[in-house]
C-alpha positions as a LaTeX table, in Angstrom:
\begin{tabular}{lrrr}
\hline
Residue & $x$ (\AA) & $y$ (\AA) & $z$ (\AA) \\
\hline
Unk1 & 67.79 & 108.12 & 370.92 \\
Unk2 & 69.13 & 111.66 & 371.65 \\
Unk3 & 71.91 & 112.89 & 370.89 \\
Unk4 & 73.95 & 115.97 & 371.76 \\
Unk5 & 75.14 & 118.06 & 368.47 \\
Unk6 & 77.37 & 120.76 & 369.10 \\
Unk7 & 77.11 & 124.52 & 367.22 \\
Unk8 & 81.12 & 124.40 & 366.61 \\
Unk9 & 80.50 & 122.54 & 363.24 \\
Unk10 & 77.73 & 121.47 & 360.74 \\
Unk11 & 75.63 & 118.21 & 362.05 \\
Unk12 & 76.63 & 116.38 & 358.48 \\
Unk13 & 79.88 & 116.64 & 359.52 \\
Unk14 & 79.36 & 115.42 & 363.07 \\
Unk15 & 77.47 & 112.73 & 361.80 \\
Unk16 & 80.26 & 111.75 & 359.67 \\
Unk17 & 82.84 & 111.80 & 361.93 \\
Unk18 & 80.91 & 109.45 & 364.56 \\
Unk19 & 80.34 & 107.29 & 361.46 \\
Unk20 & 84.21 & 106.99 & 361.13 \\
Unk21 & 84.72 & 106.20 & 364.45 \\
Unk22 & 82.54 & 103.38 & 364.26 \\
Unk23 & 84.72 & 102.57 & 361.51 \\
Unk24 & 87.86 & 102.52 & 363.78 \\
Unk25 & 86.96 & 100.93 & 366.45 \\
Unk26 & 85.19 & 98.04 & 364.83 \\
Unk27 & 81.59 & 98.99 & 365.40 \\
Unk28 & 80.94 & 99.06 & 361.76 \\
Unk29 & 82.91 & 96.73 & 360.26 \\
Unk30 & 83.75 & 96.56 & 356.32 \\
Unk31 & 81.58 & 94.84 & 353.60 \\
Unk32 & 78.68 & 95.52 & 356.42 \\
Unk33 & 75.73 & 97.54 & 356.12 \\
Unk34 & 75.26 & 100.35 & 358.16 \\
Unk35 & 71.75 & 102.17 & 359.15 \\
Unk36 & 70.27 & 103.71 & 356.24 \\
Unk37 & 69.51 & 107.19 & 355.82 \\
Unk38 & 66.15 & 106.80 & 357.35 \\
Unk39 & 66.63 & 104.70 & 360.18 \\
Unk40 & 69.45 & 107.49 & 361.25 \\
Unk41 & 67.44 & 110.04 & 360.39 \\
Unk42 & 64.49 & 108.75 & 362.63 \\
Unk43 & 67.12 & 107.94 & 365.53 \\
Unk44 & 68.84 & 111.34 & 365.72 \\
Unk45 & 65.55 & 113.26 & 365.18 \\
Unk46 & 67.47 & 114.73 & 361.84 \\
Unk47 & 66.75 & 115.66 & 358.44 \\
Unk48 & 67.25 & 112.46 & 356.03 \\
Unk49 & 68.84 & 115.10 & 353.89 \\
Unk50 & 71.94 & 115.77 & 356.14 \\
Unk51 & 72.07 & 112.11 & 357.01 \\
Unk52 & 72.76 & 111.89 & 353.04 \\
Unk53 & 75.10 & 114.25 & 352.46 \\
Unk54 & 77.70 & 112.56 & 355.76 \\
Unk55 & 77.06 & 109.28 & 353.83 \\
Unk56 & 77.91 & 110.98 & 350.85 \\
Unk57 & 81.00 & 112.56 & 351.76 \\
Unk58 & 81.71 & 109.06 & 353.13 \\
Unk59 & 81.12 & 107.50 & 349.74 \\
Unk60 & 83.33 & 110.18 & 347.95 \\
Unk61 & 86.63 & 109.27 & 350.47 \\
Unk62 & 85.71 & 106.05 & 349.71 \\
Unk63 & 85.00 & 104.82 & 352.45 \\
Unk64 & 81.39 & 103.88 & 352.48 \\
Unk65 & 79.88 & 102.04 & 349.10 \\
Unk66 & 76.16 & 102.26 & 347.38 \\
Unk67 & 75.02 & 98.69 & 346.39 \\
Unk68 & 71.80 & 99.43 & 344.46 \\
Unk69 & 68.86 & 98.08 & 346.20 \\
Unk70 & 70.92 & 97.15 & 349.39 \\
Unk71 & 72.06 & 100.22 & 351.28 \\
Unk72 & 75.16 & 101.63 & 352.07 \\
Unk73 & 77.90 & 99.57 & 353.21 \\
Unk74 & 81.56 & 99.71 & 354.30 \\
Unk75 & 84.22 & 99.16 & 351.81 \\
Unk76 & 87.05 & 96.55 & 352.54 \\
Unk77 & 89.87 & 98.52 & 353.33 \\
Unk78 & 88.03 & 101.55 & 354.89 \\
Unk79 & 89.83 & 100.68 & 358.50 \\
Unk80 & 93.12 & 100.65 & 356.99 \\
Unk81 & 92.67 & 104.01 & 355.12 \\
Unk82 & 91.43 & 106.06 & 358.31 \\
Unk83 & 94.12 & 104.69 & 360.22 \\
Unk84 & 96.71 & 105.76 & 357.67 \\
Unk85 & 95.20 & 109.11 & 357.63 \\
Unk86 & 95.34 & 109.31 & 361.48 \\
Unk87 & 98.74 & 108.11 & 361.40 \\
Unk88 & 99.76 & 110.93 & 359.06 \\
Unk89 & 98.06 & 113.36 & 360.58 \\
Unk90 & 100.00 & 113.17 & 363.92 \\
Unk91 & 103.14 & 112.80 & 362.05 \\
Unk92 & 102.43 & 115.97 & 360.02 \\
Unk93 & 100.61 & 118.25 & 363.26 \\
Unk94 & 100.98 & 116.26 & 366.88 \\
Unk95 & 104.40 & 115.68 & 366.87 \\
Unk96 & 105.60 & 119.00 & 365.62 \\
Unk97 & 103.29 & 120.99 & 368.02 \\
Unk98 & 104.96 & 118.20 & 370.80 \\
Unk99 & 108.40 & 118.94 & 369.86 \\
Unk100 & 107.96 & 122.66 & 369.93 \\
Unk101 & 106.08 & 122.28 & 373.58 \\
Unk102 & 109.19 & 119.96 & 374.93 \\
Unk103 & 111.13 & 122.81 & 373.62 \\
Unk104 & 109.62 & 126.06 & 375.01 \\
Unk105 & 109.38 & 124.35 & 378.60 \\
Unk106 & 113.40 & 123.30 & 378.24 \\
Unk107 & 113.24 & 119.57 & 378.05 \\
Unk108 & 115.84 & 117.55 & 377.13 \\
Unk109 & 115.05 & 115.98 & 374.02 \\
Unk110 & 116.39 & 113.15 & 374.68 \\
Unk111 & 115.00 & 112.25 & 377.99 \\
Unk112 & 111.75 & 112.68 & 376.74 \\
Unk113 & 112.33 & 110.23 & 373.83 \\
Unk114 & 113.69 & 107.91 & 376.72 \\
Unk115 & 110.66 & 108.46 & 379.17 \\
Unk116 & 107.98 & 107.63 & 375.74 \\
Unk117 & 110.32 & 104.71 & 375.17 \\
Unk118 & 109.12 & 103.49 & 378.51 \\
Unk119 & 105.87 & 104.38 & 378.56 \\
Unk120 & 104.94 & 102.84 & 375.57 \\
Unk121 & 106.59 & 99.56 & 376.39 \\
Unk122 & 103.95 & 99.63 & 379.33 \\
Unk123 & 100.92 & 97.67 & 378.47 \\
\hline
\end{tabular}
């Protein structure tokens, strides 16, 4: 399996992130294992060692758990956490940055509240 790492930021941290998107969108789901450190390792063509330190820093948000023995596997809950997180996080920097762009072009506030008000009642 090969896979395309980008220079832009360590491949732990890559790793980690496509581990929490697996997360989100089901692909791992919680009190499930996940691929241990080797069987990554071996699949990606990595070092076991930064396969261990994503897991790690997955373990230490708590969103990955060690069961002795068995592997790592997702904690119940983990979904609900990163989704709070995301949820936050566009609260705190999306919408701001969106405001201040409907702003510099001269958009009527309201109209564009009206126009999302639409388009998310589109399915």
């Amino acid at each position: 399996m090969s896979v395309e790492w980008n220079d832009k930021q360590p491949i732990y941290r890559q790793l980690r992130d496509r581990v929490v998107e697996r997360i989100m969108d089901g692909s791992f789901a919680e009190g499930e294992a996940v691929p241990s450190v080797r069987q990554v390792a071996t699949d990606y063509q990595i070092n076991h060692l930064t396969v261990g330190k994503a897991y790690q820093e997955l373990v230490e948000a708590g969103l990955l758990e060690k069961r002795r023995g068995l592997g790592m596997y997702v904690t119940v809950g983990a979904r609900a956490a990163l989704t709070a997180d995301e949820q936050a996080q566009f609260y705190e920097e999306e919408v701001p940055a969106f405001a201040e762009r409907v702003r510099a072009l001269g958009l009527d506030m309201d109209e564009v509240v009206q126009r999302l008000a639409r388009e998310g009642g589109r399915s």
